[in-house]
LODRENTI-507086 format. One record per residue (C-alpha): residue number from 0; residue in three letters; x, y, z. Coordinates in nm, 2 decimals. Layout:
BEGIN
+-----+------+--------+--------+--------+
: seq : type :   east :  north :     up :
+-----+------+--------+--------+--------+
: NUM :  ALA :      X :      Y :      Z :
...
+-----+------+--------+--------+--------+
# end
This chain:
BEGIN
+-----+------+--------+--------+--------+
: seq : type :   east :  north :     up :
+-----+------+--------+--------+--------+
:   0 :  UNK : -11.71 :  -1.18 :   9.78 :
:   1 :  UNK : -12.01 :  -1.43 :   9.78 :
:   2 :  UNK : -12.28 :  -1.28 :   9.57 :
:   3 :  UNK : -12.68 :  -1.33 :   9.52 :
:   4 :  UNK : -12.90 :  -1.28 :   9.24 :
:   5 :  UNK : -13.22 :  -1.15 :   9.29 :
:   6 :  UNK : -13.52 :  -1.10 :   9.14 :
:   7 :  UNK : -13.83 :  -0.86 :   9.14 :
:   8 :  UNK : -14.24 :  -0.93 :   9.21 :
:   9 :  UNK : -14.51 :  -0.70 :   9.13 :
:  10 :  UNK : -14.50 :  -0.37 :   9.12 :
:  11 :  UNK : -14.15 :  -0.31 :   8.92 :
:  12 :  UNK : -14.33 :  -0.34 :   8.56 :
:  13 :  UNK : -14.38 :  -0.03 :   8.32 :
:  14 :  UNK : -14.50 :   0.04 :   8.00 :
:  15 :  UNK : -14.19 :  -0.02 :   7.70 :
:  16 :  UNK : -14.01 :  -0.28 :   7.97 :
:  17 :  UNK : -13.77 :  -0.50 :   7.77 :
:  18 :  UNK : -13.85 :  -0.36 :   7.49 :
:  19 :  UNK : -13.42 :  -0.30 :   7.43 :
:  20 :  UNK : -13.40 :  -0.67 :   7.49 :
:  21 :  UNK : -13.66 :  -0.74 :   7.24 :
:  22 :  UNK : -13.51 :  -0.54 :   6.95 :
:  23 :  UNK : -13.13 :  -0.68 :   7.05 :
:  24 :  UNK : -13.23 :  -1.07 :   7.01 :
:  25 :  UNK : -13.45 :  -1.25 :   6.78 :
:  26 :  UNK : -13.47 :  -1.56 :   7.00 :
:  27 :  UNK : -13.61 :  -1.28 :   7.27 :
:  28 :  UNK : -13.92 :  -1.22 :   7.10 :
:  29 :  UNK : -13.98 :  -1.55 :   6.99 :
:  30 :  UNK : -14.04 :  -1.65 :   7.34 :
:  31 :  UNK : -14.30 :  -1.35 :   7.34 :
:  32 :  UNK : -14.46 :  -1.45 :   7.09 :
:  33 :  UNK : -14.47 :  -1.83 :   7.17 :
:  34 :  UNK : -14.66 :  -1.71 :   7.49 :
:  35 :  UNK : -14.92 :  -1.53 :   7.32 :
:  36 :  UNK : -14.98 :  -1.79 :   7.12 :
:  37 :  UNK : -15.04 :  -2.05 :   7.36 :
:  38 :  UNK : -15.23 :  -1.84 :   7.57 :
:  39 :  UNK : -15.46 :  -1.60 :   7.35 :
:  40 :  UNK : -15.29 :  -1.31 :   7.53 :
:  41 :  UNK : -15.13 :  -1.00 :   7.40 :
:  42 :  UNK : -14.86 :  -0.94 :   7.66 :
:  43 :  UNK : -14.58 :  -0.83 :   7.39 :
:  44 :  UNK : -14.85 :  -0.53 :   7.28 :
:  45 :  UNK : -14.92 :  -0.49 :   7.62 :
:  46 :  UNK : -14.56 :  -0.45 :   7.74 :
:  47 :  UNK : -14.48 :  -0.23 :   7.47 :
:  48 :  UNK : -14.76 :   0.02 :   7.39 :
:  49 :  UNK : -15.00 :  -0.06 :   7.73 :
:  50 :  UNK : -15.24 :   0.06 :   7.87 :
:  51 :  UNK : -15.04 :   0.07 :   8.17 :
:  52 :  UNK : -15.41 :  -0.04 :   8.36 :
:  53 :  UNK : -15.36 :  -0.39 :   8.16 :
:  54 :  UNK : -15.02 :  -0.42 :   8.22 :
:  55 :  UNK : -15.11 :  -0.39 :   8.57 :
:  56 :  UNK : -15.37 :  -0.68 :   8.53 :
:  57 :  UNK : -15.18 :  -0.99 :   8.74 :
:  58 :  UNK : -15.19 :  -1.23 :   8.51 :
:  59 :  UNK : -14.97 :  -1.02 :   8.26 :
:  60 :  UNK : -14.78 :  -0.83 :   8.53 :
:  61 :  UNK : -14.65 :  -1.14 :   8.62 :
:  62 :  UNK : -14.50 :  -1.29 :   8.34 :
:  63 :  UNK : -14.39 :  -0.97 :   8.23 :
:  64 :  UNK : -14.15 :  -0.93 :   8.50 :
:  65 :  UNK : -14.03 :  -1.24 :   8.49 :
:  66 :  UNK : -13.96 :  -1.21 :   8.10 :
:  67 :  UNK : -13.77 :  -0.85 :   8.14 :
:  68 :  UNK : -13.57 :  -1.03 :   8.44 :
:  69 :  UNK : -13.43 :  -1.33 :   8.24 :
:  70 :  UNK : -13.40 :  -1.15 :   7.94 :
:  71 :  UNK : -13.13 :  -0.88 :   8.17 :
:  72 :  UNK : -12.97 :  -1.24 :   8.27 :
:  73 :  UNK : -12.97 :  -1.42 :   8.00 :
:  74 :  UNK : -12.76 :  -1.13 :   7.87 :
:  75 :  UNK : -12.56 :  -1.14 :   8.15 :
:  76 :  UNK : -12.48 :  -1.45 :   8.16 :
:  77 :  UNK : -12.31 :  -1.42 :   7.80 :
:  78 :  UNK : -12.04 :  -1.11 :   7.94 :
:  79 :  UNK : -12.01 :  -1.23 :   8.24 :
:  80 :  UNK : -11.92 :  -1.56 :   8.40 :
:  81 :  UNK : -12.02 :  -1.48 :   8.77 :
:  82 :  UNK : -12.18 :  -1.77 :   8.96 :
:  83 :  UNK : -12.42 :  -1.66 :   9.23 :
:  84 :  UNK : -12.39 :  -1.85 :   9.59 :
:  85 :  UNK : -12.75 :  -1.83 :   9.63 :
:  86 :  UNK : -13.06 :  -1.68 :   9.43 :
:  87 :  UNK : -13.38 :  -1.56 :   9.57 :
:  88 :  UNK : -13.70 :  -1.33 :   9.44 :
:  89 :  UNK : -13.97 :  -1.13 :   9.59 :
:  90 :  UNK : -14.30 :  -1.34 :   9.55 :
:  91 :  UNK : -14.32 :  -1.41 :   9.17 :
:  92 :  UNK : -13.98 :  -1.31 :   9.15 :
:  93 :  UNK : -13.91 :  -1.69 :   9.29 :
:  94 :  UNK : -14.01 :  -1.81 :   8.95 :
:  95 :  UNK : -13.71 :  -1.61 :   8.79 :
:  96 :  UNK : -13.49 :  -1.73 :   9.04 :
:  97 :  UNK : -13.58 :  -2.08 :   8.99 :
:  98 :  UNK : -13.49 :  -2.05 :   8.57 :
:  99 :  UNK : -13.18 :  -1.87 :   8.72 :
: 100 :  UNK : -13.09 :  -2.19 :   8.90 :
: 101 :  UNK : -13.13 :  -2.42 :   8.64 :
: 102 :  UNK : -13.47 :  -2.57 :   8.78 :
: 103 :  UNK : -13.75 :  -2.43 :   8.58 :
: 104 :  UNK : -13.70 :  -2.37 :   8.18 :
: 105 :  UNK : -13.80 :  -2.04 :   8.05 :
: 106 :  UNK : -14.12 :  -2.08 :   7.90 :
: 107 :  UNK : -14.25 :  -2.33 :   8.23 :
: 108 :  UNK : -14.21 :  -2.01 :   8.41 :
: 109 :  UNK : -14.38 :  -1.79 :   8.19 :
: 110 :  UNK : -14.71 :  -2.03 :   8.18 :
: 111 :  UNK : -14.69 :  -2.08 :   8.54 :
: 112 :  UNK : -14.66 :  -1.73 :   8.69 :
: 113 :  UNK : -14.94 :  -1.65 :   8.39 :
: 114 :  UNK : -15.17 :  -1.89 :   8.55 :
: 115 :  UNK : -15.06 :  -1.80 :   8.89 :
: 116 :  UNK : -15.19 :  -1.41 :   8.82 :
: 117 :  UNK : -15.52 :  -1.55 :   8.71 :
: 118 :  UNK : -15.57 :  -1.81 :   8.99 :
: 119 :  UNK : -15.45 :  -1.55 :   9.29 :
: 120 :  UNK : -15.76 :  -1.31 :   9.16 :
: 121 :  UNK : -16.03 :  -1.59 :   9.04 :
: 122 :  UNK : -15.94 :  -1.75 :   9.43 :
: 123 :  UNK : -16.08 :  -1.43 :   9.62 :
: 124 :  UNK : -16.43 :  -1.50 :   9.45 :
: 125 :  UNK : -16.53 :  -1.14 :   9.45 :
: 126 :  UNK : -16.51 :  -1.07 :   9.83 :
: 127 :  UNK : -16.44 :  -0.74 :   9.97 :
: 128 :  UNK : -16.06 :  -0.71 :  10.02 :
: 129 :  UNK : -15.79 :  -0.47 :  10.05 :
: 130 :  UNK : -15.34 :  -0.45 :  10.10 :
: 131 :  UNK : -15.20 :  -0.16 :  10.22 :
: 132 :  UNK : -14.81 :  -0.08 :  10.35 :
: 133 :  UNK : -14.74 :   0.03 :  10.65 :
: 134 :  UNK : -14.39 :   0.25 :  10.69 :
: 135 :  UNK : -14.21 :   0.32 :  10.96 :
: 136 :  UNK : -14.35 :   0.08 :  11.17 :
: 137 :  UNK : -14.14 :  -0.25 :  11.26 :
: 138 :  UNK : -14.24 :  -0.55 :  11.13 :
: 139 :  UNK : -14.31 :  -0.74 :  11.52 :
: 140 :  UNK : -14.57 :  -0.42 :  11.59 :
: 141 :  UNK : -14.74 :  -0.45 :  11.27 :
: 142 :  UNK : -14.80 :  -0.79 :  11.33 :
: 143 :  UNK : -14.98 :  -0.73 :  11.66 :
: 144 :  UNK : -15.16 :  -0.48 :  11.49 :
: 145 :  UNK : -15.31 :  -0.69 :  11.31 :
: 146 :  UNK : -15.42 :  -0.97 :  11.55 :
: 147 :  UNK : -15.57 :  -0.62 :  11.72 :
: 148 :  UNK : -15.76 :  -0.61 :  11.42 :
: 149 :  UNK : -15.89 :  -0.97 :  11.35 :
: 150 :  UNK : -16.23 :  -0.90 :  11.54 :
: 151 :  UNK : -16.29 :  -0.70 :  11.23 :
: 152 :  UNK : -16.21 :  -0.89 :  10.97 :
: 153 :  UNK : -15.94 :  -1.14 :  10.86 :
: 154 :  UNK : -15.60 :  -0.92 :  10.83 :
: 155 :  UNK : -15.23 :  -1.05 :  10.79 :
: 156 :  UNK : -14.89 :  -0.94 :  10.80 :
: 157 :  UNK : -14.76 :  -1.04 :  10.43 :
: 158 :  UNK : -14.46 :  -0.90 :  10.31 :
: 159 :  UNK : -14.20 :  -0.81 :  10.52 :
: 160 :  UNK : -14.00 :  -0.61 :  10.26 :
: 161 :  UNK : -13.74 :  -0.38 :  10.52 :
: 162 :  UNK : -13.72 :  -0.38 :  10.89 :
: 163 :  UNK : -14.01 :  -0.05 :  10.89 :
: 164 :  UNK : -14.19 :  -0.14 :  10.57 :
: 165 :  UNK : -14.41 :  -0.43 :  10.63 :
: 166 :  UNK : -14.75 :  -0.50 :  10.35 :
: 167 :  UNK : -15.08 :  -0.61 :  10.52 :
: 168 :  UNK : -15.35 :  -0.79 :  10.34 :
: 169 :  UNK : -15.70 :  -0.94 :  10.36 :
: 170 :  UNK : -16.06 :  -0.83 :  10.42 :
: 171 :  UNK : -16.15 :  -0.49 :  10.34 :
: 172 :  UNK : -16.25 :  -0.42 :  10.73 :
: 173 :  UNK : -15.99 :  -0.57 :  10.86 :
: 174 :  UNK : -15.71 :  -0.40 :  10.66 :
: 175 :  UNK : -15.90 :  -0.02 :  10.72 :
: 176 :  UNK : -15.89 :  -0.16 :  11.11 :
: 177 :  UNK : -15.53 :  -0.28 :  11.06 :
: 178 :  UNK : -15.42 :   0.07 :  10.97 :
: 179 :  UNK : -15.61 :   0.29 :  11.18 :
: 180 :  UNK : -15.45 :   0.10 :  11.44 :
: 181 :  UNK : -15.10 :   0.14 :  11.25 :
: 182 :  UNK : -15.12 :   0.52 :  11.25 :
: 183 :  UNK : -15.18 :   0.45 :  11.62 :
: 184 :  UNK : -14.92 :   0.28 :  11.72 :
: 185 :  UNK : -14.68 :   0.53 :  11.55 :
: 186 :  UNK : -14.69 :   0.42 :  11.20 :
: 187 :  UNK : -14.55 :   0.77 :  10.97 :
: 188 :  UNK : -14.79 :   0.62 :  10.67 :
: 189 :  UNK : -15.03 :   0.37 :  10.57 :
: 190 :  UNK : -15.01 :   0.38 :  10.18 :
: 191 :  UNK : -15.35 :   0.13 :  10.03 :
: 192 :  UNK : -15.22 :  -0.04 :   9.71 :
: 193 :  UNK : -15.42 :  -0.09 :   9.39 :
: 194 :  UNK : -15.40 :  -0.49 :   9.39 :
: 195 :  UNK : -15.66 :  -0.71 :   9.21 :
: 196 :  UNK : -15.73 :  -0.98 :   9.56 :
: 197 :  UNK : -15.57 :  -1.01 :   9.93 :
: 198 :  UNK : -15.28 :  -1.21 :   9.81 :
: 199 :  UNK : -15.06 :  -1.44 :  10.04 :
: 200 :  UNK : -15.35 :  -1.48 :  10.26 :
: 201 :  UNK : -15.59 :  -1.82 :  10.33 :
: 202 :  UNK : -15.86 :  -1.55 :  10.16 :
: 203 :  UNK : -15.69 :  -1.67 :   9.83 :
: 204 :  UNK : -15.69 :  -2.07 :   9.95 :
: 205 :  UNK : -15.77 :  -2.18 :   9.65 :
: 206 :  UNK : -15.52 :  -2.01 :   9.45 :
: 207 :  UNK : -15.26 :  -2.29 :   9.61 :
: 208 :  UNK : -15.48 :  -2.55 :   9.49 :
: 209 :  UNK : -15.49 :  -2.47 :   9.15 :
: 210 :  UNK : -15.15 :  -2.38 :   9.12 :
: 211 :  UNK : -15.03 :  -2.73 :   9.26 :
: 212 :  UNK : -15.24 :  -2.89 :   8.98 :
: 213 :  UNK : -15.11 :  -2.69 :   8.73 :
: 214 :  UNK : -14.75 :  -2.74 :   8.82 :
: 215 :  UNK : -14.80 :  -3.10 :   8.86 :
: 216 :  UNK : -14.82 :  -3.08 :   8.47 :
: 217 :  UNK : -14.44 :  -2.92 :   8.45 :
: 218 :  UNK : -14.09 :  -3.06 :   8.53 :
: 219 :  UNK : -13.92 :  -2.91 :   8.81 :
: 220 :  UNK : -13.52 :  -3.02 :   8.80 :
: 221 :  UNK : -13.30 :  -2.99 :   9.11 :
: 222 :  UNK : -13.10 :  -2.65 :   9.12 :
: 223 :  UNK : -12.78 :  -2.59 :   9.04 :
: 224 :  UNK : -12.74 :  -2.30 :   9.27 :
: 225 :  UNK : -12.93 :  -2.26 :   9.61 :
: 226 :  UNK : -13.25 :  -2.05 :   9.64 :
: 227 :  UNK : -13.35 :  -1.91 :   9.90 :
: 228 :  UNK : -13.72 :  -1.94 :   9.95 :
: 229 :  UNK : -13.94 :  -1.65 :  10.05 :
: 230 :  UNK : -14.12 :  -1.93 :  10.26 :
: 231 :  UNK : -13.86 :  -2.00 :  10.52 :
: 232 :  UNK : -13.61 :  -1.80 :  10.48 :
: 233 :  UNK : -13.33 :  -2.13 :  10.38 :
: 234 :  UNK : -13.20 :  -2.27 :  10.12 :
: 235 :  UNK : -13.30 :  -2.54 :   9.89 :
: 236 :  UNK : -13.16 :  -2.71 :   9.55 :
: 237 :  UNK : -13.42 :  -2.97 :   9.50 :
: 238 :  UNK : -13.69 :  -2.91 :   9.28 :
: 239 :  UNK : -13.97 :  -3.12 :   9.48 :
: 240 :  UNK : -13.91 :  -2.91 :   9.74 :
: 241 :  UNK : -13.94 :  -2.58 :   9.53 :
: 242 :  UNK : -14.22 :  -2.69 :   9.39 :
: 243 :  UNK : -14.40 :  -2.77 :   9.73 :
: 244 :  UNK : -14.26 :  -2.45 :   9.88 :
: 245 :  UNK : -14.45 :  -2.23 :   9.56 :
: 246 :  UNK : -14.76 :  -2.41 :   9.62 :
: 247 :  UNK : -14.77 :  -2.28 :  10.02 :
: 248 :  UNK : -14.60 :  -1.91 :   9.90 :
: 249 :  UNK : -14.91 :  -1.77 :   9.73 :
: 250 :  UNK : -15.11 :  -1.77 :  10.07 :
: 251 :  UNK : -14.81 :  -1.69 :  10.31 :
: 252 :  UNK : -14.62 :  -1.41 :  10.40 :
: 253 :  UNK : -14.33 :  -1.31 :  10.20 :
: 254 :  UNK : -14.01 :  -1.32 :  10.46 :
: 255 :  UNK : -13.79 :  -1.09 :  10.24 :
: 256 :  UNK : -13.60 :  -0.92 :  10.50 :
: 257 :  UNK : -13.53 :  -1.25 :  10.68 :
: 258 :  UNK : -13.39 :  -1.40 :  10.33 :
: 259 :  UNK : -13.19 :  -1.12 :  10.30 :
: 260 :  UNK : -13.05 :  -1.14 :  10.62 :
: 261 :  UNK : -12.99 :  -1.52 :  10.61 :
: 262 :  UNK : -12.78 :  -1.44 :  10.30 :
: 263 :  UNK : -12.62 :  -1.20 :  10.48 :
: 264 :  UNK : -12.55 :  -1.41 :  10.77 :
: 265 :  UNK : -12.37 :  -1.68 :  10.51 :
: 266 :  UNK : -12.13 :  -1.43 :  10.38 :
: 267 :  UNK : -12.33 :  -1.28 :  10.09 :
: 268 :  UNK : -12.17 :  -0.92 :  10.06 :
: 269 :  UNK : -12.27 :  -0.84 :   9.71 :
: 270 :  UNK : -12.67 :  -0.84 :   9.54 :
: 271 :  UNK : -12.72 :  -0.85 :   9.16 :
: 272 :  UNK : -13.08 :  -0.73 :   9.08 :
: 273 :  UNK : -13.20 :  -0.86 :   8.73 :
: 274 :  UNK : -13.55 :  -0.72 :   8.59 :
: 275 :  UNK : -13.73 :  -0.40 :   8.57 :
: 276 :  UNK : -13.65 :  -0.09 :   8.82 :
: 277 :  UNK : -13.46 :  -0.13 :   9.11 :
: 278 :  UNK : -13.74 :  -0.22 :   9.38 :
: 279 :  UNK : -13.54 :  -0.49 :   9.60 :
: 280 :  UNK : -13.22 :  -0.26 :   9.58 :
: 281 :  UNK : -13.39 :  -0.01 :   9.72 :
: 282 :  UNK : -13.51 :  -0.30 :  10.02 :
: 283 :  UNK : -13.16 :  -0.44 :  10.10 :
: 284 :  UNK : -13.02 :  -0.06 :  10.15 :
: 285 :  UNK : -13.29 :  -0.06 :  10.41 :
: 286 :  UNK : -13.21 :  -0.39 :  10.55 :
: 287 :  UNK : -12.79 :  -0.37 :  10.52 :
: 288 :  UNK : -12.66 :   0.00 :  10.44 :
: 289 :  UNK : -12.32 :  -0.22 :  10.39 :
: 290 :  UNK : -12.42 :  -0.46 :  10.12 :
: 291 :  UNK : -12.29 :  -0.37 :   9.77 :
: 292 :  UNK : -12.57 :  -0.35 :   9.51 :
: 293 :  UNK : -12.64 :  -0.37 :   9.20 :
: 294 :  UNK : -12.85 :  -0.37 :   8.91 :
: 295 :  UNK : -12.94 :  -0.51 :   8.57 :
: 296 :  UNK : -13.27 :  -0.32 :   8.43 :
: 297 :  UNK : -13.19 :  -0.23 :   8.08 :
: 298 :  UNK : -12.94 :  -0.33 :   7.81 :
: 299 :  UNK : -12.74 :   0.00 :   7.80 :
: 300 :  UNK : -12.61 :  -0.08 :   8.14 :
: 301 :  UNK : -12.47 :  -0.39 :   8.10 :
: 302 :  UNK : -12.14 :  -0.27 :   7.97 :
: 303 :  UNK : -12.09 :  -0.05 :   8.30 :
: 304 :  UNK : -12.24 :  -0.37 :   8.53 :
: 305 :  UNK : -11.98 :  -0.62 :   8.39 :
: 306 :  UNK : -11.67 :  -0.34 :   8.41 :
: 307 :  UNK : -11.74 :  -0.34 :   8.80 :
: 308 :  UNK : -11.74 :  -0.70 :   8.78 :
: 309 :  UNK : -11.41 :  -0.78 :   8.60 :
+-----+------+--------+--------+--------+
# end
């Protein structure tokens, strides 16, 4: 049975994540701590005690998750000697994926996705901007919807997370046009999301920018296992291209269910979620009711995980 490993984005942290990780291995909170240090935050407070408001703040959402999903894999890794065919994450989750693979080292990842946060909210430059999901609503209508919309203000089709739950993003008007027009078109809800800027659109141009100078400054090895960007939808092991593909992923659309179904389409039968909640499990039921899933959130279930596995 060929078998991915995948990773969450934002959205799947809460308050006391990892925290069982933490307690369980010494090296674990080093790495916390090491972060902090080097970047004047407090995101080991924060992901124990909260406020969940800062925990939501997208430059420590963002490492956070990817901390809690390679701590789950790390740990993994040592009971289990699976070897994915392919890895792939939702949006930041592509960071994760690439320490998975053997192209980005730990702590890179951290300082990147970190600096990513910041940059995708410092990019938007205080314009008026909203994201919203529209259900039951396939993901070909929503995106006419939204070219409906542009006389109103920029609006995009950004993450295509199941075949009738599709995220838009971009100007304030042009969202609020976006999903008047949704409800229109048949659309059961329009849910806004509390985001800090309308990510994966040219609103946060900049943001790319940034982040390519900022990952000029960090190795990027060629993969040991193939990852499946979010950008195309197909494979790649070589960490130029990864690094390339990052720099254009911040400001376009997230193709989840078309990675998903590429996987699918080369054999993948089985998904391994590593990281907090079960967000993208929930997704590939919606994409494939056949695919076997399963998950890695906290350390109590790894005993049960591997026993499926043996």
């Amino acid at each position: 049975m060929k078998t991915a490993f995948i990773f969450p984005g934002q959205g799947a942290q809460y308050v006391g994540m990892a925290q069982d990780y933490i307690a369980a291995k010494p090296e674990f909170a080093k790495v916390l701590k090491d972060f902090d240090a080097a970047h004047g935050t407090q995101l080991e407070i924060i992901m124990r005690e909260g406020p969940e408001d800062r925990l939501k703040e997208t430059s420590m959402t963002q490492p956070a998750i990817l901390f809690h999903s390679i701590c789950a894999l790390k740990c993994f890794n040592e009971v289990c000697k699976l070897k994915p065919d392919f890895v792939a994450g939702h949006s930041l989750g592509e960071f994760s994926a690439l320490v998975a693979n053997g192209s980005l080292e730990w702590k890179d990842a951290l300082h990147l996705v970190h600096k990513r946060g910041e940059f995708m909210i410092k990019a938007n430059q205080g314009k008026p901007f909203a994201m919203a999901a529209v259900i039951g609503l396939n993901y070909k209508s929503v995106i006419e919807v939204c070219h409906e919309a542009e006389g109103a203000g920029l609006v995009r089709a950004v993450n295509f997370n199941t075949p009738i739950q599709t995220v838009i993003s971009g100007s304030a008007q042009g969202v609020e046009t976006a999903s008047a027009l949704a409800k229109e078109h048949g659309a059961k809800r329009v849910i806004p999301l509390v985001v800090g800027g309308p990510f994966h659109t040219p609103m946060i141009d900049l943001a790319s920018v940034w982040l390519r100078e900022e990952m000029e400054k960090v190795s990027f090895k060629d993969g040991q296992i193939p990852l499946v960007s979010n950008l195309d939808s197909r494979p790649a092991t070589s960490g130029e291209e990864s690094r390339a593909k990052l720099v254009r992923q911040v400001v376009s659309p997230v193709l989840w269910v078309q990675s998903v179904q590429y996987m699918i389409e080369q054999g993948v039968r089985r998904f391994i979620e590593f990281g907090p909640q079960k967000v993208l499990s929930g997704m590939i039921k919606n994409i494939d009711k056949d695919a076997v899933i399963l998950n890695l959130d906290k350390l109590e279930e790894l005993g049960a995980l591997s026993g499926l596995l043996d």
